[in-house]
N, C-alpha and C positions, 0 to 999 in steps of 0.2 A: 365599381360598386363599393360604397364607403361600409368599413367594420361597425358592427354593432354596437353601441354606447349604453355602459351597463353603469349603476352607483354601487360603488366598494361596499356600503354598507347593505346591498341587497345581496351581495354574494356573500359576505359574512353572516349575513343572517339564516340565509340558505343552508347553507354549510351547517353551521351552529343548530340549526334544528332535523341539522341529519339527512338534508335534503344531498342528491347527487347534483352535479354542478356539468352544465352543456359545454362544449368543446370552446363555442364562443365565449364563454364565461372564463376559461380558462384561457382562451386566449390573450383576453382582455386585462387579465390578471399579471400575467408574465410580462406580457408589452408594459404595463403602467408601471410594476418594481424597475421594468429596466431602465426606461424613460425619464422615472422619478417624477412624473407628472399625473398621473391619474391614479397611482394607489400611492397614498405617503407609506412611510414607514410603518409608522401603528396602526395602518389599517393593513398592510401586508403581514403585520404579527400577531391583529386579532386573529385574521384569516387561517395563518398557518397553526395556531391553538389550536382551531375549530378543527381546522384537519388534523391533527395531532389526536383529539377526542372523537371525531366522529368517523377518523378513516377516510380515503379512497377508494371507488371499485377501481377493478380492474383496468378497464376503461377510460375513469378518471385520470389513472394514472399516465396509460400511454399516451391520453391530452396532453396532460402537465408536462410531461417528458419531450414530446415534440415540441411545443411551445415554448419551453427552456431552450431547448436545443436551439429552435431558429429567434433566440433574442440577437443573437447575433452572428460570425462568420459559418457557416458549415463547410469545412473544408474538402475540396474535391480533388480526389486524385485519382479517378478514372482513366486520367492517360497517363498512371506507372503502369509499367505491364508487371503480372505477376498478382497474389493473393496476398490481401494487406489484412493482418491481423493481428490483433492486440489479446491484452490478456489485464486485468485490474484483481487488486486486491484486496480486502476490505480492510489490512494491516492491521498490526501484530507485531509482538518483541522479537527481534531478530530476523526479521523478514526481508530479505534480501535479494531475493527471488526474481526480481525482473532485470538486475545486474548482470544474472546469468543467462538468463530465460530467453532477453532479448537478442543477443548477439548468438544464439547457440541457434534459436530459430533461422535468423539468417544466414545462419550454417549451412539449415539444411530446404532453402529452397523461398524461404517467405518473406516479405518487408514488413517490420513493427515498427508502426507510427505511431510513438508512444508518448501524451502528456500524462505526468503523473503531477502526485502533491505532496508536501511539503509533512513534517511529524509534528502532531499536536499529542500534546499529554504523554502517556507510556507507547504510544504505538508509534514508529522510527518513517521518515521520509525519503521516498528514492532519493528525492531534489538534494536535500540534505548529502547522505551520503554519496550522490556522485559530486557536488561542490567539495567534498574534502579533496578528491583531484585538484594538485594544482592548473588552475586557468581554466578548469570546466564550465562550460557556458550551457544553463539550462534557459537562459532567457533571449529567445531568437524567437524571431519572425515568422510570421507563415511561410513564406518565399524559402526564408534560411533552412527552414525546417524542412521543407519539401526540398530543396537541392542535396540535402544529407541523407535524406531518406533514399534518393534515387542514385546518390552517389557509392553510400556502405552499406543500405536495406534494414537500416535502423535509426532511428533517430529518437531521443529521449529530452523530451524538452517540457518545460512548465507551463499551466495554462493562459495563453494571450487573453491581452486585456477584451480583443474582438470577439473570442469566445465564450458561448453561453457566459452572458457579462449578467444574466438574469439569477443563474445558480453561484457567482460572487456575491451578489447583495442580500439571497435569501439565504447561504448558508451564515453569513455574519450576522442575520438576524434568527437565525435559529439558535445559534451558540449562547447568543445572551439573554436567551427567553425560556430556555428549556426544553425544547420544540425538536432537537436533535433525534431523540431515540425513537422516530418514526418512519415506520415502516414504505409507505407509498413515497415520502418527501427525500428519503435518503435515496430509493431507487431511480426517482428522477432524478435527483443530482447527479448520481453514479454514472446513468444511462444516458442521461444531456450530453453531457462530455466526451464518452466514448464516441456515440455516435456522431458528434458533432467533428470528430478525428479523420475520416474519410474513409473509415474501417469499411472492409467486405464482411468480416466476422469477428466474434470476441469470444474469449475465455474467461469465467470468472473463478477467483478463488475466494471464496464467504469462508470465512473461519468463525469460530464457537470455543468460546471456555474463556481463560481466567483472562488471559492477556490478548481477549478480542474484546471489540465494541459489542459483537453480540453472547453472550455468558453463554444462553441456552439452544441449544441446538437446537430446536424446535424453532426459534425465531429469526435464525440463520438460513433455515431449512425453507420457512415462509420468506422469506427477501431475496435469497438465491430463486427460487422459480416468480417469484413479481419480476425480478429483474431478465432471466428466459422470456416472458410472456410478452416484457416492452417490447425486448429486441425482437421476437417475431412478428408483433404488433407492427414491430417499424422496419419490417422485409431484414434483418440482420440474423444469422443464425448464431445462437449464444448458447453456450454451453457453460457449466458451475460446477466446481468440486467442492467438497462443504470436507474442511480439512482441520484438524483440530490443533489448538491454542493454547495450552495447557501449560507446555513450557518453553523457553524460546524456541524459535528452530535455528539449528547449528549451535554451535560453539560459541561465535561472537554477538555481539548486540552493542550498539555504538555508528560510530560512523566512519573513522579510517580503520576500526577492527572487522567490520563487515565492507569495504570495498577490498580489503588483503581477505577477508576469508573466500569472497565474491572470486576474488583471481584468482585463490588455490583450487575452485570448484573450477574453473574454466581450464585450468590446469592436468586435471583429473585428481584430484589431491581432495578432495568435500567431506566434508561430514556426513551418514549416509542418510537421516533423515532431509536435511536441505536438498540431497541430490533426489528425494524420491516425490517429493513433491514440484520438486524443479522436472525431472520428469515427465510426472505425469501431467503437467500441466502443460508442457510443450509440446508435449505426443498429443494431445486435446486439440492445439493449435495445427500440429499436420495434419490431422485430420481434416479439418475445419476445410484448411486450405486447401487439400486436395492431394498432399505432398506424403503421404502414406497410405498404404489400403489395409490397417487394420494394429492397433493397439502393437502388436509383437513389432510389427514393421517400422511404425514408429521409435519405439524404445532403440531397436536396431540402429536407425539411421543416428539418433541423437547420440549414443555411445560412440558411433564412430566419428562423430565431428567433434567431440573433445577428445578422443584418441589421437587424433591428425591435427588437432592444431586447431582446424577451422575457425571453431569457435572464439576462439582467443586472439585468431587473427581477426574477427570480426569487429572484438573487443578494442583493441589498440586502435584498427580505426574507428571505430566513433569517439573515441580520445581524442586524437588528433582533431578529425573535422569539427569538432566543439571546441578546440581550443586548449583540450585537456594533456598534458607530460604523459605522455604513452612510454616514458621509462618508469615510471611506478609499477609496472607491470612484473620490471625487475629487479628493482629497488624501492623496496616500501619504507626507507626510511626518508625521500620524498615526501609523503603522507604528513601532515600534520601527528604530531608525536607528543605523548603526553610526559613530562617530567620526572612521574614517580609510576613505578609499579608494586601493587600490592596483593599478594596469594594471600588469599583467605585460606584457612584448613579447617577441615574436620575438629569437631570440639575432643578432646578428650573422653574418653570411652566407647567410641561410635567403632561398632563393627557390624556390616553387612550390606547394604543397600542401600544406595536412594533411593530414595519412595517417592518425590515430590519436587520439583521446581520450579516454582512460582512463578509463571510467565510476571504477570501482574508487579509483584513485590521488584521481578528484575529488571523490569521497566521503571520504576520508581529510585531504583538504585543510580540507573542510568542519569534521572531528572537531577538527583540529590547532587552528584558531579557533575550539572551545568548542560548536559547532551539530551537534553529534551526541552517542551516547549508546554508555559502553562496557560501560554497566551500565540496566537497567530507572528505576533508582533515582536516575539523573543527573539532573541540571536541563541545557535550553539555553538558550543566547543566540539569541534570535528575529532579533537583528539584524546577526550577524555571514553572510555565503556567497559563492555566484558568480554573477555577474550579465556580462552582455555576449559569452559563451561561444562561442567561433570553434569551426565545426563540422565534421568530416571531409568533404573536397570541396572548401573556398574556400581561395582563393588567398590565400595569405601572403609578405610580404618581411618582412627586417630592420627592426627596431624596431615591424611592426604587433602593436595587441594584441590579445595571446592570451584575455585577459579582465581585469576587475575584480573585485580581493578585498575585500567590506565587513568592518571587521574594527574591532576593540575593543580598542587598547591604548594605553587613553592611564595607565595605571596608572603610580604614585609608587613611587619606592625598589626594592627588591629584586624588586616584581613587575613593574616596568618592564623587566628583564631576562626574565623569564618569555614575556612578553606578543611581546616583541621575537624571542625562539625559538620562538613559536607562529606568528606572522607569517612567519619565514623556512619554517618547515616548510611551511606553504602553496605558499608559493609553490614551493617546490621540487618539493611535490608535483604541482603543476601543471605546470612546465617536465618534469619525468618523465610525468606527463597525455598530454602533446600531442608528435608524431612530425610528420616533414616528409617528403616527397616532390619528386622532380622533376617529375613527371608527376601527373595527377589520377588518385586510386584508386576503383577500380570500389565501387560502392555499395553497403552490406548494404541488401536490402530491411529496412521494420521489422516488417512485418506480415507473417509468414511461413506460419500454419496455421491452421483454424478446425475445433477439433473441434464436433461437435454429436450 
């Protein structure tokens, strides 16, 4: 039986005047961006306007979201044995989290079949940071990806050109039209992808505040359970923590200063907020999978496999089977390394408190030295970021420091002046970063909700 033949301009018009759109409409939709033949471009960007202004229901959404999903490969790995479960994060400054997350899981009993993506703007990419590894190979095959997963029960790898190839073309045309900051179109993306992974179950972590994509809690709050709602829509149990953004998490923010802070947590050495969110979001994940019977049991298991090693043994190998020097492990001056280090301090006269650290400003700090991305299409510098990061709460005086900027300018001639205003922007950013106080300010929790 031949698919329905629908004209692009009836389903924009549909849309546009607020109408809901049938499954076949939507399927019609995703197949013709993919194809490149039956929706051009400008009529897949009136469309996603229309959706931008008039919303998706519920419904509409878990169309879209399948539909994406099956534009191309759905990968099946029904014959690993064992609970395949992932975990995504809507990303954030110094977010490093699946570094650990994944190889700690593995630890204690699950396979993470995990494509992630790449840092756009202030918010940092796995892909990124694990390429700082020398000879890390995020760009492998389905085949490649599944023999690593069943080899070390983790694999982290970038998304194939074969998969959802429909959520590639629609998020490049969402970046250049505006179309971004919507609620149903970001959850399909999100949720295409995962599920299109060969997941049993997923973890999400939605952040909120300065240095998230979503500022306000309340709209994090609404995209965390759309995106619960897909995955049950689509037989997948998903569970969301809504974890807050405020200021980085850990110490570092960069790319080889967050794959050495990433080790020193696998280590037992972390920072305690990265470890509490690393945590809890992997006790989320035993559950899921079956591998704990109850919150305490979980935490239990996971302290013990970075006590023992486990976890770091996990780590090293997926170094290896990707390709990656698994002696960085013990020698981080392997790592791409930046030329100059620079301690900002406390201005003269500060005594008392950090009040403030601008996730946001320290993502910009990060861009200003070349390790961020204002385009898809940028290159970074693996070795330029922030390392040593004073956190909301500790006590500060005059001349302590506020942090360490790795940074890259030792350039000749005309770019030595370039290099020299990319350095002060940093820092400035960061002296704007960081607020003082007399007194100690009461504490954001990080971990604020658990949809399920």
């Amino acid at each position: 039986m031949s698919s329905p033949t629908f004209f692009p301009q009836d389903i924009i018009i549909k849309k546009r005047d607020g109408g809901a759109l049938t499954k076949d409409e939507i399927e019609f939709f995703a197949r013709g961006v993919s194809d490149g033949k039956s929706f051009a471009d400008y009529q897949a960007t009136a469309l996603l306007m229309a959706i931008f202004w008039r919303g998706m229901t519920p419904q509409e959404t878990a169309w879209l979201t399948d539909a994406m999903m099956r534009s191309g490969e759905v990968i099946d790995l029904s014959d690993l044995p064992g609970a395949k479960v992932d975990k995504h994060s809507t990303g954030g400054v110094g977010d490093k989290v699946s570094l650990i997350l994944a190889p700690l899981a593995v630890a204690c009993g699950l396979k993470v079949p995990m494509m992630s993506g790449r840092g756009l703007g202030h918010t940092g990419g796995t892909l990124d940071k694990l390429e700082a590894i020398p000879g890390f190979k995020v760009n492998l095959s389905v085949p490649e990806f599944r023999t690593i997963l069943q080899k070390v029960g983790c694999a982290m790898i970038g998304q194939t050109p074969q998969v959802v190839p429909a959520d590639r073309k629609l998020y490049s045309l969402r970046d250049v039209t505006g179309t971004v900051e919507c609620i149903p179109l970001i959850c399909a993306s999100i949720m295409s992808k995962k599920l299109a992974e060969g997941i049993d179950s997923l973890v999400l972590d939605v952040k909120f505040g300065k240095g998230a994509f979503m500022k306000r809690k309340e709209d994090a709050l609404t995209l965390a359970r759309a995106m619960v709602e897909v995955g049950r829509a689509g037989g997948k149990p998903v569970r969301a923590l809504l974890t807050a953004m405020n200021q980085p998490l850990g110490r570092a923010a960069g790319h080889t200063t967050e794959v050495i802070e990433s080790i020193e947590c696998l280590k037992g050495r972390g920072p305690a907020d990265l470890m509490e969110v690393t945590y809890a979001l992997t006790g989320q994940m035993l559950l899921l999978g079956g591998k704990a019977k109850n919150e305490a049991d979980a935490r239990q298991k996971i302290e013990a496999a970075i006590a023992n090693g486990a976890a770091l043994k996990v780590f090293r190998e997926m170094c290896v089977a990707q390709g990656g020097d698994p002696k960085v492990i013990d020698d981080y001056k392997i790592l791409p390394t930046a030329k100059k280090l620079l301690e900002v301090k406390a201005p003269a006269g500060v005594q008392g408190f950090v009040s403030e650290v601008d996730a946001l400003k320290c993502g910009h700090a990060i861009m200003a030295l070349g390790g961020g991305r204002a385009a898809v299409t940028d290159k970074v510098d693996h070795a330029v970021g922030i390392a040593d990061l004073i956190k909301i709460g500790e006590p500060v005086r005059a001349g302590a420091r506020l942090c360490t900027l790795h940074i890259n300018d030792d350039a000749k001639g005309a770019r030595a002046d370039l290099s020299a205003i990319a350095s002060a922007k940093a820092e400035a950013f960061i002296r704007e970063a960081v607020k003082f106080s007399a007194t100690a300010p009461k504490q954001e929790p990080l971990i604020q909700d658990l949809i399920q």
